[in-house]
C-alpha positions, 0 to 999 in steps of 0.5 A: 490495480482494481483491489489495491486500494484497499491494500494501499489504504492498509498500508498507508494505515500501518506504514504509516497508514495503509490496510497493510496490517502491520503498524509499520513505522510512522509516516515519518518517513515521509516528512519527518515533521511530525513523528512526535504526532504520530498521526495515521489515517485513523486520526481524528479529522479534526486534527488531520485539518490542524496538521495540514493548516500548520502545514501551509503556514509553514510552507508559506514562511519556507517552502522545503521539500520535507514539509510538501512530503508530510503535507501529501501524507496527510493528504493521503490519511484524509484520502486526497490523493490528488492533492497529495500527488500534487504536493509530493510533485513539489517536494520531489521537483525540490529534492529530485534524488530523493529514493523515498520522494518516488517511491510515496509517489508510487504509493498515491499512484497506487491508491489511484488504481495507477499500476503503470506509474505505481512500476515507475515510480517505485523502480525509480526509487529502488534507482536511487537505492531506497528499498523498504519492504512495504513499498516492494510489497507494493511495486509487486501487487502493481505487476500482478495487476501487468501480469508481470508475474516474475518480476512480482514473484522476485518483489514479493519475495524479496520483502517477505524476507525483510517482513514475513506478514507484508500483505502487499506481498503476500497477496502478490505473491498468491496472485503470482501462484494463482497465474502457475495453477499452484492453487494450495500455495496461493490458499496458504499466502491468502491465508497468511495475508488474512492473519495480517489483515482480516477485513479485505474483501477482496482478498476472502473472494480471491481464496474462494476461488483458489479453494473452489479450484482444487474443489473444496466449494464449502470453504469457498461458499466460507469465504465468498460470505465473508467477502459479501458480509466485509462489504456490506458492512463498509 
């Protein structure tokens, strides 16, 4: 899961956070504590650092599994993974069939470089019948990395047909085309990932392959600047 996460970042970004490029819902989602907030990982730290104090107070007077969920997702805006993996332990040891409890967990697992849990956990929540096109764009790049490319193809595809520019998605499903030589269709999933998020490194160096594979090298060179020009500049 070596490019995830940044993918991760975007969606956290969107989702209620990641790169993934959408503005998706809010992080809500997840805790439902503060929607009117509408914090995201863009959000000032100064406020993140409020949130997180107003948090602990509360969890202190009454402890639930909602408020241990909005605590890992600022956690995750501050990219504290580890300790927003360990809140949203809590919060599923509270409410252990919560879908959606997994399946933020297979996120931070994500962020983590952690394809194996990312799989597990987010297939445990698809078990419990909480499916959301964000985290389905997720679970398939983590099978592209296990080179568990019909089991991503079939995700993928699944969540492009709930949002036609998931970038978790289409960046799997590129991949998955990549794996079968089809180097024109993963150029046009690149691509359309691109339009959805066009400052991910990664995904410029993985077209420039594809291109110089059916032996366009001055489309690749294009690319494998910006890749270089995009990091650089982070």
């Amino acid at each position: 899961m070596k490019n995830n996460r940044l993918i991760v970042g975007t969606v956290v970004a969107g989702l209620f956070f990641f790169p993934v490029a959408n503005p998706v819902k809010s992080s809500t989602d997840i805790g439902s504590v503060y929607a009117e907030e509408k914090l995201s990982a863009s959000s000032p730290p100064a406020r993140l650092k409020a949130k997180l104090a107003e948090l602990d107070n509360a969890l202190q007077s009454t402890p639930s599994a909602k408020a241990y969920a909005a605590k890992a997702n600022v956690l995750v805006f501050m990219e504290d993974f580890s300790n927003a993996l360990e809140n949203i332990n809590k919060a599923i040891k509270m409410s252990p069939l919560s879908g959606k409890y997994y399946a933020y967990r297979g996120l931070i697992y994500s962020a983590q470089g952690n394809s194996n849990e990312t799989i597990k956990n987010i297939e445990k929540a698809k078990s419990l019948n909480f499916s959301d096109p964000d985290y389905l764009g997720i679970l398939a790049l983590a099978q592209t990395d296990k080179k568990e490319f019909g089991k991503a193809l079939k995700n993928a595809e699944a969540a492009i047909r709930e949002d036609r520019n998931n970038l978790a998605a289409l960046h799997a499903r590129a991949r998955v085309q990549i794996s079968k030589k089809n180097y024109s269709a993963a150029i046009q999933d690149f691509t359309l990932a691109l339009r959805s998020n066009a400052n991910l490194p990664e995904i410029y160096k993985e077209r420039a392959s594809a291109w110089e594979m059916i032996g366009n090298r001055t489309k690749a060179e294009s690319d494998r600047s910006m890749a270089k020009k995009l990091k650089a500049g982070n």
